[in-house]
Structures are given as C-alpha cells and as structure tokens.
C-alpha positions in Angstrom: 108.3 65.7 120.3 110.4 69.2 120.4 111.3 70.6 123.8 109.3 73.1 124.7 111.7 75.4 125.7 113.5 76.0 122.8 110.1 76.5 120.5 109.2 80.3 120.0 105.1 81.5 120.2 103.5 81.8 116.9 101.0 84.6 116.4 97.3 83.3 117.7 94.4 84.6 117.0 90.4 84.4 117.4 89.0 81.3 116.3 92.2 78.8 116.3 91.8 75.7 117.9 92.7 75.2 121.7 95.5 72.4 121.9 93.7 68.6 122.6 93.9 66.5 125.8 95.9 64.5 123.9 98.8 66.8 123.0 98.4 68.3 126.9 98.8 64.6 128.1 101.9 64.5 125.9 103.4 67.9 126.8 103.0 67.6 130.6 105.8 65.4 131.6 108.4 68.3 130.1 106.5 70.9 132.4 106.0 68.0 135.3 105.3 71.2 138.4 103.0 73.1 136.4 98.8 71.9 137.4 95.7 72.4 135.3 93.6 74.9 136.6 89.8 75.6 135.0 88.6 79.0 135.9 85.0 80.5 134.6 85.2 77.4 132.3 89.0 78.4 131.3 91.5 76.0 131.1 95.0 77.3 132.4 98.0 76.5 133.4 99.5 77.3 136.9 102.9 76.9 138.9 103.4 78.8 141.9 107.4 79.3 142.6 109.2 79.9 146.1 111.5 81.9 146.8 113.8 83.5 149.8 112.1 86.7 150.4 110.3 89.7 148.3 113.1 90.9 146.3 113.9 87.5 145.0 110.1 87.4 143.9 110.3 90.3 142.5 113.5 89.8 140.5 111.6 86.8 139.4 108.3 88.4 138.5 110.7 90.9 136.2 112.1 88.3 134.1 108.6 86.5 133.4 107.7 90.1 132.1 110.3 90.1 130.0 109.8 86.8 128.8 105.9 87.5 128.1 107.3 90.3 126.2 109.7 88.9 124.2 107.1 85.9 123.3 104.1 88.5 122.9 102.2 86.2 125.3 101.6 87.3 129.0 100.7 85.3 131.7 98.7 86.5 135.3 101.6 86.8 137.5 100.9 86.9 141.3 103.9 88.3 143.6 103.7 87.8 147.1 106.6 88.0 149.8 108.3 84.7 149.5 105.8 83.3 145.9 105.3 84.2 142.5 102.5 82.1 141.2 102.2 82.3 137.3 99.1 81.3 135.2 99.4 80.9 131.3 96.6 80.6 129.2 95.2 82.4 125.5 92.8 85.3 126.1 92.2 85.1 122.6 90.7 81.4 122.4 89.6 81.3 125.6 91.8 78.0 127.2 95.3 76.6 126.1 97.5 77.0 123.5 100.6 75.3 122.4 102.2 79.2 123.3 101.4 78.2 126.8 103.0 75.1 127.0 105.7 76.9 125.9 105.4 79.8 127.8 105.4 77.4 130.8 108.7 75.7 129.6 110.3 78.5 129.5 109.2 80.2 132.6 110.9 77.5 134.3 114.0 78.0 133.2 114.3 81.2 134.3 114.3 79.6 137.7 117.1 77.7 137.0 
C-alpha cells in the first residue's frame, strides 16, 4: 500500500465512488489518531490536536489552510484556545474519499 503522505489529491467529482470499508480498514493504521465520525448520514474523518496556547493553534490552523489549498481539498477546521480539531471528508460525494485519507496523512505531519 503507498503512504499516504506522499500521494497527492486527484480531482473528484459528483458521482465517484466513496472509498470501501475495506480500503478505510486498510488505510487506518497509517492515520492511527484520526476517528470515524458520521454526521447527517456523512461519513468523516476527525482528529482534534492540542496545543500550548491560541497562537500555537492558530499557527497550526494556517498551515492546514495552506495544505487544503495546495491539495484543492478543505477540511472543517475548528480553532479553539489550546485545540484545533480538523474534519476531512468530500462535499462532492457526500462521505470519504481516498483525498481524505490523504488529507489526513498529511495534516499530521504538519504537526510534526
């Protein structure tokens, strides 16, 4: 299986298929802090990161912007003083896409 991290987001759009349980189940262990989280019937991932104080959240929050931009897939990002929490999932298909395992993968290494 590839690493995550080092894939890039492919283009997605309406009507592509959502990734299986099977390839979640296989991708989790390289995203092992990350939970499943079903919202309105939405699958998604979540990971909620701590952190020192605001401005370390907020540095934080800025680089998972530019990440989503640089991938042309955004997540929900929640700042709070001390926690960002992050949720990834594919407006367009309405649940999960490889791009958010990715996404994910990726996000965490920018807390390295």
């Amino acid at each position: 299986m590839d690493k995550l991290d080092d894939l890039h987001c492919e283009a997605c759009r309406v009507g592509v298929p959502q990734i299986t349980a099977d390839e979640l189940q296989a991708s989790m262990p390289q995203i092992p802090e990350w939970h499943i989280e079903t919202r309105h019937g939405i699958t998604q991932l979540e990971r909620t990161y701590s952190f020192k104080n605001f401005i370390e959240a907020m540095k934080f929050t800025q680089k998972v912007a530019d990440l989503a931009e640089a991938e042309a897939h955004h997540p929900a990002i929640l700042t709070e003083w001390g926690k960002v929490t992050v949720t990834w999932w594919t407006h367009k298909i309405q649940g999960l896409h490889r791009n958010d395992l990715i996404c994910a993968a990726k996000t965490d290494g920018l807390n390295r």
